[in-house]
N, C-alpha and C positions, 0 to 999 in steps of 0.2 A: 118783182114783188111789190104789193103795194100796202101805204100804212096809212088810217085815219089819223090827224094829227092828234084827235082827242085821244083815242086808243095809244100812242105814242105816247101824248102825255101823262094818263094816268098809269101807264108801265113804268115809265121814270119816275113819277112821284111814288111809286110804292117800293122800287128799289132804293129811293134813296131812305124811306122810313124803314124798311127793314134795315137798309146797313144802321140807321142812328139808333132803331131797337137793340139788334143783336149788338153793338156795341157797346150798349146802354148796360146791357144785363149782364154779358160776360165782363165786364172791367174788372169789376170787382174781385171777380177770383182769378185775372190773369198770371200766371205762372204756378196756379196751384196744379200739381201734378198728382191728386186723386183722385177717386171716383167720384163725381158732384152729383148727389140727390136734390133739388129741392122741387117745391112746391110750384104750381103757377102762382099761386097768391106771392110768393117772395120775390117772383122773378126782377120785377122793377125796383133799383132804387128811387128812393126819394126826390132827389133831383139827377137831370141829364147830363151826365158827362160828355166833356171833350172828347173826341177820339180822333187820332192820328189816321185808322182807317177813311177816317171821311174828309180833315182837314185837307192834307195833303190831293186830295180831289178835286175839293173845291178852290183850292191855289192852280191846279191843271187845268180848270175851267176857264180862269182867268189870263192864262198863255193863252188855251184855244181863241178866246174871244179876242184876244190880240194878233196870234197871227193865224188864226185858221188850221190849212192844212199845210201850211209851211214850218210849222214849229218842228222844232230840234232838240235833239238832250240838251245842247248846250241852252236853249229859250227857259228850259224847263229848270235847269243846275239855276240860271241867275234868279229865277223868279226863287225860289228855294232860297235862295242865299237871303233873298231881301225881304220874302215875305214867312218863312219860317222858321222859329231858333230851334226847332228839333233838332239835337246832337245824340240823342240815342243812338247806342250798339253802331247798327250800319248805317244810320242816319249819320252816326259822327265822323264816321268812316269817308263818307262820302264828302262834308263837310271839311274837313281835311286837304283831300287829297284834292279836291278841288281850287283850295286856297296855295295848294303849291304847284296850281296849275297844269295838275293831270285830270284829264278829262275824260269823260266815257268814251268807250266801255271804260279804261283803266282805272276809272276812280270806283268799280266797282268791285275790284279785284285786288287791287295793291292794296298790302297791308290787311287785308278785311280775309283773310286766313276763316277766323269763327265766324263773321256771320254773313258771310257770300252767300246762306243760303237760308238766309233769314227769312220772316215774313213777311219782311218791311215792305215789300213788292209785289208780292200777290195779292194784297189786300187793297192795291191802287187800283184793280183793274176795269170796276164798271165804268168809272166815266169811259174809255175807251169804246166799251160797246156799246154806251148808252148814244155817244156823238155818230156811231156809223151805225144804224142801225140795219140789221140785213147784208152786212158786209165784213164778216169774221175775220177774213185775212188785213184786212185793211184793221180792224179794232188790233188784231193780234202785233202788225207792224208798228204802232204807234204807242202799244203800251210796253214794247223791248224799249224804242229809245226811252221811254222811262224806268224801266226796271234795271238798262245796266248802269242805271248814277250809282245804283249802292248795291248790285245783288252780282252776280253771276250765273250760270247757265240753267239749275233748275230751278229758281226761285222767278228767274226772269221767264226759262217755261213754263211756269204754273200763274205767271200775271196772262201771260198770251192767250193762255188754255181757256183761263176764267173770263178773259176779253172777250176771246169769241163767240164761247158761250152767252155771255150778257149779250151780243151782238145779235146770234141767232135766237134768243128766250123769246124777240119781239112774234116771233112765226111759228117757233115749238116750243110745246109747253112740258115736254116729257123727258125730264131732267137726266133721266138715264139718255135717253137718245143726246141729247147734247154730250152729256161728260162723253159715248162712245165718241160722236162726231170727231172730238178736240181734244181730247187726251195725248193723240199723237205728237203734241207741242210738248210735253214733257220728254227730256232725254233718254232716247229707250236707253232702257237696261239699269239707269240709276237707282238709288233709291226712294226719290219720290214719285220715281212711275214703275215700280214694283210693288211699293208700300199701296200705292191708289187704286193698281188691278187689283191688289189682293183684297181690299175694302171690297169690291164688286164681286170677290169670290165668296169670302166671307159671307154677303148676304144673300148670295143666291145660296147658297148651301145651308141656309136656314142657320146658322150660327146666330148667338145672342149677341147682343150692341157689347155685353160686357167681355163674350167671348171674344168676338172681332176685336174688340179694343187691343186684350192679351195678348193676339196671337202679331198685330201689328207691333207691339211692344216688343214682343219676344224675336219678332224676323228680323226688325234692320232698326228699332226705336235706338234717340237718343237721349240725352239728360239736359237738351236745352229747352227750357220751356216754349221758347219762339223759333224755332227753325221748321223750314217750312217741308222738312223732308217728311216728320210726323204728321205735323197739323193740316196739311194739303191733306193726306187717309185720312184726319178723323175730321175735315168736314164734309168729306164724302161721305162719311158715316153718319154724320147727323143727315146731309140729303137722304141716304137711302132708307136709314130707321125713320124718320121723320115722315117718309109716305106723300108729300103734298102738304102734310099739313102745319102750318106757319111755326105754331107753340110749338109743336112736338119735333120740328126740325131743331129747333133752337136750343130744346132741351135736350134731345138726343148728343147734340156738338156739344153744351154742356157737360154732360156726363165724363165724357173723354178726356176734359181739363186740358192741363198747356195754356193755351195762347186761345183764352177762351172767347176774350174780345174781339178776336181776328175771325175765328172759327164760326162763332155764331154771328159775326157782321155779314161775313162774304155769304153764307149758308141762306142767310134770313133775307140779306140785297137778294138772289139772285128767286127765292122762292116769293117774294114780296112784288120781284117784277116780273113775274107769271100770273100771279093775280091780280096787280095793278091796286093803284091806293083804294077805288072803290069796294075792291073784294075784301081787303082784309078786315077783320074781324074790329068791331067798334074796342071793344075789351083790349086788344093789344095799341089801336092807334092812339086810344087817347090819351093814354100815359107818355106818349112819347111829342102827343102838341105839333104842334108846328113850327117851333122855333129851332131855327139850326146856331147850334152852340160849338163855337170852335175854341181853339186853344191856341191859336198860333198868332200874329200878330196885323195878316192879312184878312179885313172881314170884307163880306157882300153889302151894295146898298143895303139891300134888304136882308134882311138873315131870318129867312123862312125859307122849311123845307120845299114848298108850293112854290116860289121865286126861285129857288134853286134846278127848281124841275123844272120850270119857265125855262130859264135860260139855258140849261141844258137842251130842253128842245129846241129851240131858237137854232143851239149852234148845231145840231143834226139836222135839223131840214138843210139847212146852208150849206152842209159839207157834203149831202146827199146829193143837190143840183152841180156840185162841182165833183166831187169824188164818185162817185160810187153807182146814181142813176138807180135808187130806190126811190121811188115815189110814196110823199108822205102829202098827201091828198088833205085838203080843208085844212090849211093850215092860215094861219092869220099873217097880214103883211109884218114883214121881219124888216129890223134895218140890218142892211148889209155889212159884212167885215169889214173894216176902216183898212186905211193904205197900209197898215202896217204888214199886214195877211199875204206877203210874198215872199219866196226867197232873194237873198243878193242875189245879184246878177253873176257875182265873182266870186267864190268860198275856198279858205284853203282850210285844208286839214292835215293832222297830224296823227302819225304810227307810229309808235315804240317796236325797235326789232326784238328787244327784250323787255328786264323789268325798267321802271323808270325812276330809275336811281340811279345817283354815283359815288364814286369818294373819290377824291386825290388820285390823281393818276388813271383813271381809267378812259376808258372809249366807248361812246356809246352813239348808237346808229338810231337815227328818224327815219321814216319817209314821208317827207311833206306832199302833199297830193293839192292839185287845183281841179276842182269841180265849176260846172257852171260854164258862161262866158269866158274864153281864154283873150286877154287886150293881143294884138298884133306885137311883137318883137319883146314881149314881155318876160323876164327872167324871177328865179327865185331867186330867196339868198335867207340865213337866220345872223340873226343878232344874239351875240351870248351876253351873262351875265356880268362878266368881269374879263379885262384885258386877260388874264390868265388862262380865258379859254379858247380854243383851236376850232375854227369850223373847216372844214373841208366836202366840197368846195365854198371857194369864195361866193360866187354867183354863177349860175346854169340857166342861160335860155331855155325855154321853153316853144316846142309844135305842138301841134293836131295831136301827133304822134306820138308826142312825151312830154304827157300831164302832169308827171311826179320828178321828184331828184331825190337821190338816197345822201343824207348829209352825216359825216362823221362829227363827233362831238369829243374832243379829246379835254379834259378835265386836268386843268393845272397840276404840276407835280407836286407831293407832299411835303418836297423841299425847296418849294419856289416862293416868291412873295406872297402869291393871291392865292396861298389853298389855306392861310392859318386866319384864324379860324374860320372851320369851314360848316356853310351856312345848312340849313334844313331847306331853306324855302331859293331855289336857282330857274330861275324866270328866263328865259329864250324870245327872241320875234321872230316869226316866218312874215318875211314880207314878198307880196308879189308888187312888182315894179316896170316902168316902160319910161324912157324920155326924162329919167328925173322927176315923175307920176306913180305914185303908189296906191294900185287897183284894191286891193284886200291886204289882211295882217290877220296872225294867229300868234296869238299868244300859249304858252306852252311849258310846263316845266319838268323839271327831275328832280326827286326829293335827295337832298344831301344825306347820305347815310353819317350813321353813327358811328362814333372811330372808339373800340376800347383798346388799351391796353393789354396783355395778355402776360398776368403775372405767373404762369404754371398750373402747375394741378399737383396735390398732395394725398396720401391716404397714409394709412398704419399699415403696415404688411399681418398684424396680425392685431388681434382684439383684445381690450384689456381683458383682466381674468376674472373679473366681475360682468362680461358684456355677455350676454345669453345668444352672442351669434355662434352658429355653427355651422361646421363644412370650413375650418378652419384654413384646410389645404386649398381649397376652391374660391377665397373671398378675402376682398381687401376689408378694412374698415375705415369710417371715415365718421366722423360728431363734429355737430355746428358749435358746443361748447368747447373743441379743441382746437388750438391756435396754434395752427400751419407757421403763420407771419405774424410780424408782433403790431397785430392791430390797435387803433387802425394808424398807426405809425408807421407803416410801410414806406422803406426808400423805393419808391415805383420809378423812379425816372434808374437809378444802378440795377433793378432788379429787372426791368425789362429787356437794359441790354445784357444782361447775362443770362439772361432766359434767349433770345435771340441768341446769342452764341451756342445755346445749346440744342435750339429746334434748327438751325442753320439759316433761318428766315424774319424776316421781322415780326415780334410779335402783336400784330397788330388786326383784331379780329373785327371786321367790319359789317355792322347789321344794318340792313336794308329794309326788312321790318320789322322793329321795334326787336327781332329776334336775334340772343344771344348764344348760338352755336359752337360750343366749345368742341366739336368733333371734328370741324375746318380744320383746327390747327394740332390736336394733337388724337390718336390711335388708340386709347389704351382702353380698354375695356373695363366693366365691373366700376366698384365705387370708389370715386374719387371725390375732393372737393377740390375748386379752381378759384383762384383769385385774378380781379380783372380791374382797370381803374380805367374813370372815364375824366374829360373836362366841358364842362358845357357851359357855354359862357350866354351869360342873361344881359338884355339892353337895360334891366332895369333891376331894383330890387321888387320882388311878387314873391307870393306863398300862390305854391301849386300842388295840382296831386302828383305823386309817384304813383302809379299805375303799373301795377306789378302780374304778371301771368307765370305760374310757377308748377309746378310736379314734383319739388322739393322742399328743402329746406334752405334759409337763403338767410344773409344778414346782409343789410347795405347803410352804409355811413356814408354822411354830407357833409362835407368841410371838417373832419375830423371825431362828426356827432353822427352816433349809430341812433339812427332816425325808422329802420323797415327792419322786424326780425321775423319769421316764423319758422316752428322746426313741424313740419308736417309734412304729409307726401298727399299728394292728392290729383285727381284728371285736370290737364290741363284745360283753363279760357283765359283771357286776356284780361281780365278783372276779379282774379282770386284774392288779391287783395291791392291797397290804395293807401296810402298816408299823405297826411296832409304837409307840405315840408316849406322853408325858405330857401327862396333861394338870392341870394346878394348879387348886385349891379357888377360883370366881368366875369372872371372864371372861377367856376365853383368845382369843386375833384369829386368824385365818386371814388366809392372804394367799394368792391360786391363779391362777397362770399357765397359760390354757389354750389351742393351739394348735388351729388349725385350718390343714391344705392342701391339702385335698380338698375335694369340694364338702358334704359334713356332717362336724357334730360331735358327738360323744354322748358326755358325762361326765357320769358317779354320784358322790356321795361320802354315806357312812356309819359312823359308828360300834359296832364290839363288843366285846364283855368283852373282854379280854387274858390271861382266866385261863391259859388253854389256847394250842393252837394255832386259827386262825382260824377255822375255818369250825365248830369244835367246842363256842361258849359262844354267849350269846344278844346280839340288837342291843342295846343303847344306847337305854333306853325314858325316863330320867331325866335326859334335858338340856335347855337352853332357849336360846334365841334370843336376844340383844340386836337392839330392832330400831332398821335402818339411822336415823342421822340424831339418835339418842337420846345 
């Protein structure tokens, strides 16, 4: 296949004005979940918003142009770290889990429960196809190692999908033939490649944008505005009702609501680069200028949309002669990728055989692998974080033959010196070595789990005679205005051991993400309320958020002050509710009253900066654990 550079580059300059349009117009009503009517005349704000859609692109841009075709999720994780404070939803998620030194894919999956299947990643995906032009597979490979820094399996196949789509728009223009193409990248049988066939069914059977919406709503919808298992069907929706035509793609994914920013970005990039900046309509370009407006804290020499299409071509002719052998014809002399544009010669990496956590006592299994150049006589070995942890083995040579060594990680005892207290953030070194010569290093970690307490579980056997519960025989009762313990003056250290005496095991119930599972340690059905205490010890005094994920009712006290109450039942997320709390320099106690009177319970609790407002600074990577009994 062959591309005119010019024709290349005005395809990439009109994808990237449709992504800064459609993200322009949808901002504003992101997360609203109605039916959106407006006008063209309203479409535009006033001035052009930032958008995380395109930032985070234009930071991808800036790996590429550093290492080419050799970049990695991890090139990609540090440029993130240094050039974006995005801490949103799976942004923070990833942010996190990174800083305790778990890496992709797992920093896309631990802990990130609600929004592994965000949209945070499908909305990355043109630069991918705009750098390999004519080459789907290769856009779709390169935009997973970025999608699993914060997503999981459909969000990361719905960035591939839309990769290779941008990839092939340069050769086809007929947006249904591409979605059939590349649709296959979504997980069959989930729900964001059910929800997206059914958007293609919907329209072929002449249904209205409003019915399709319903009937996607009614088949698998959920209630997060940005999860990308909806919003992947309703920008299928604005493609198919939209016809070709720019405005009316834009407004059609308007209609639909959610995550409208995303929906009309991705919808409008991918229709904007079928007709290229010269085609589209003077009335939508010129509101949108030329100035590329970020939000993050890494900018371009230049911050124009036209510089940015510059150099995005730049770096696809370049990857084109080395990758891929699409010829992009009349292309201007380019300077070449600088030395940095290779892989090491030597790489180790690391597998978790499970999750990548521990507490006190446990065992947990890597396999550290070496890629690349293997040095002659050269062996593995890791470095733990504290004399109190066990590796096994010591050091394993390495052949031809056996690239990898499966290393045991045995985690201090809970009643030894090095497990009190015990830390969030547990650093590891894989080092490869020969002669007293250390070839590569990988750094690596396991997040310290949380140690509660486990003071019981209480209920009434029967309901006051004012309470309007019925099915008297069939139901316990339980109210967060009734005092099980005599709050919050709890002997926690007597009441635990006699709570152990009665479960026959220690009560000590250990969360690995942020999540409080009171069904671990005890059986009893119906409604109860349980009482659990924690101790978290701060290097400093700070005010942070408590970050609370609930489906009940719940009260928690700090240091003796009831600080978090709500009595409500509601669908669980990991930010139903926040307060803002101190917490003092050493060990601070928790005390948490958790209600169950349905048949499940699901409570989160987590720590974040306070700088800001909540969801705007990052988790809580520097705390530790007292553990129970100590």
């Amino acid at each position: 296949m062959r591309l005119d550079y010019s024709e290349y580059y005005d395809k990439v300059l009109g994808g990237w004005i449709g992504k800064s349009m459609g993200g322009a117009i949808g901002a504003r009503f992101e997360g609203n979940k109605t039916w959106i009517e407006i006008s063209p005349k309203e479409m535009f704000p006033e001035k052009m918003p930032p958008n995380d859609d395109l930032d985070l692109q234009v930071l991808w841009l800036k790996v590429l142009e550093e290492k080419g075709a050799a970049l990695s999720s991890a090139d990609l994780a540090k440029a993130w770290l240094e050039g974006c404070w995005y801490p949103f939803n799976e942004y923070g998620i990833f942010r996190r889990n990174w800083k305790l030194g778990i890496h992709p894919p797992y920093s896309g999956s631990f802990t990130n429960q609600f929004w592994e299947t965000g949209m945070g990643c499908p909305i990355r995906a043109e630069i991918w196809g705009y750098v390999f032009p004519g080459a789907p597979e290769l856009a779709a490979a390169y935009a997973e190692k970025d999608g699993v820094l914060d997503h999981t399996a459909q969000s990361v196949g719905a960035e591939k999908m839309f990769a290779a789509m941008a990839s092939m728009a340069f050769f086809i223009s007929d947006v249904r033939r591409l979605s059939e193409m590349f649709i296959h990248y979504l997980p069959a049988g989930s729900p964001i490649d059910r929800l997206s066939r059914l958007a293609f069914d919907c329209f072929d059977k002449g249904m209205s944008l409003k019915d399709a919406h319903q009937r996607l709503l009614w088949t698998a919808g959920n209630s997060e505005a940005c999860d990308a298992q909806i919003n992947v069907p309703f920008t299928f929706l604005g493609l198919l009702y939209g016809k070709d035509d720019l405005q009316e793609t834009m407004l059609s994914a308007l209609k639909c609501g959610y995550d409208t920013d995303c929906t009309l970005a991705t919808s409008a990039a991918l229709i904007g680069q079928i007709l290229g900046a010269s085609k589209i309509p003077e009335s939508l370009k010129k509101p949108v200028g030329d100035e590329l407006v970020m939000g993050i804290e890494y900018k371009r020499p230049e911050m124009l949309l036209s510089s940015l299409a510059r150099d995005t071509a730049r770096v696809g002719v370049l990857l084109s002669k080395e990758c891929n052998g699409i010829e992009i014809s009349n292309a201007p002399a380019l300077k070449p990728f600088p030395s940095t544009a290779k892989l090491e010669a030597t790489r180790v990496e690391v597998e978790y055989d499970g999750l990548p956590s521990a507490a006190p006592g446990d065992v947990v299994t890597v396999t550290v692998r070496v890629d690349g150049e293997l040095p002659e006589g050269a062996a593995l070995s890791v470095a733990a974080p504290s004399p109190g942890w066990r590796v096994a083995p010591e050091s394993q040579a390495l052949t031809a033959l056996q690239r990898s060594v499966k290393f045991t990680l045995s985690a201090p005892s809970a009643d030894g010196p090095h497990a009190h207290p015990w830390p969030q953030k547990q650093l590891f070194t894989a080092k490869l070595a020969s002669s007293g010569k250390t070839h590569a290093t990988r750094e690596f970690g396991l997040a310290g789990a949380a140690l509660y307490q486990f003071l019981g579980v209480y209920f009434d056997p029967a309901a006051p005679k004012d309470c309007k519960l019925k099915a008297a025989f069939q139901q316990h009762y339980v109210a967060l205005d009734r005092d099980y313990l005599p709050e919050p003056k709890v002997d926690t250290s007597a009441l635990f051991s006699e709570v152990g005496r009665k479960i026959g095991t220690p009560p000590i119930l250990v969360s690995r993400e942020h999540d409080i599972a009171v069904e671990k340690l005890v059986g009893l059905s119906g409604a109860l309320c349980a009482y659990l205490s924690r101790t978290v010890y701060s290097q400093d005094d700070r005010e942070v958020f408590l970050v609370v994920g609930n489906t009940d009712s719940f009260r928690v006290y700090l240091n003796g002050e009831r600080v978090a109450e709500e009595n409500e039942t509601m669908p669980w997320s990991p930010f139903n509710n926040s307060y803002k709390v101190k917490l003092k320099k050493g060990a601070n106690q928790l005390l948490l009253k958790l209600l169950r009177r349905s048949d499940q319970m699901k409570f989160t609790l987590g720590f974040r900066s306070a700088e800001s407002w909540m969801n705007s600074r990052d988790w809580c990577v520097d705390l530790a654990d007292g553990v129970p009994g100590r």
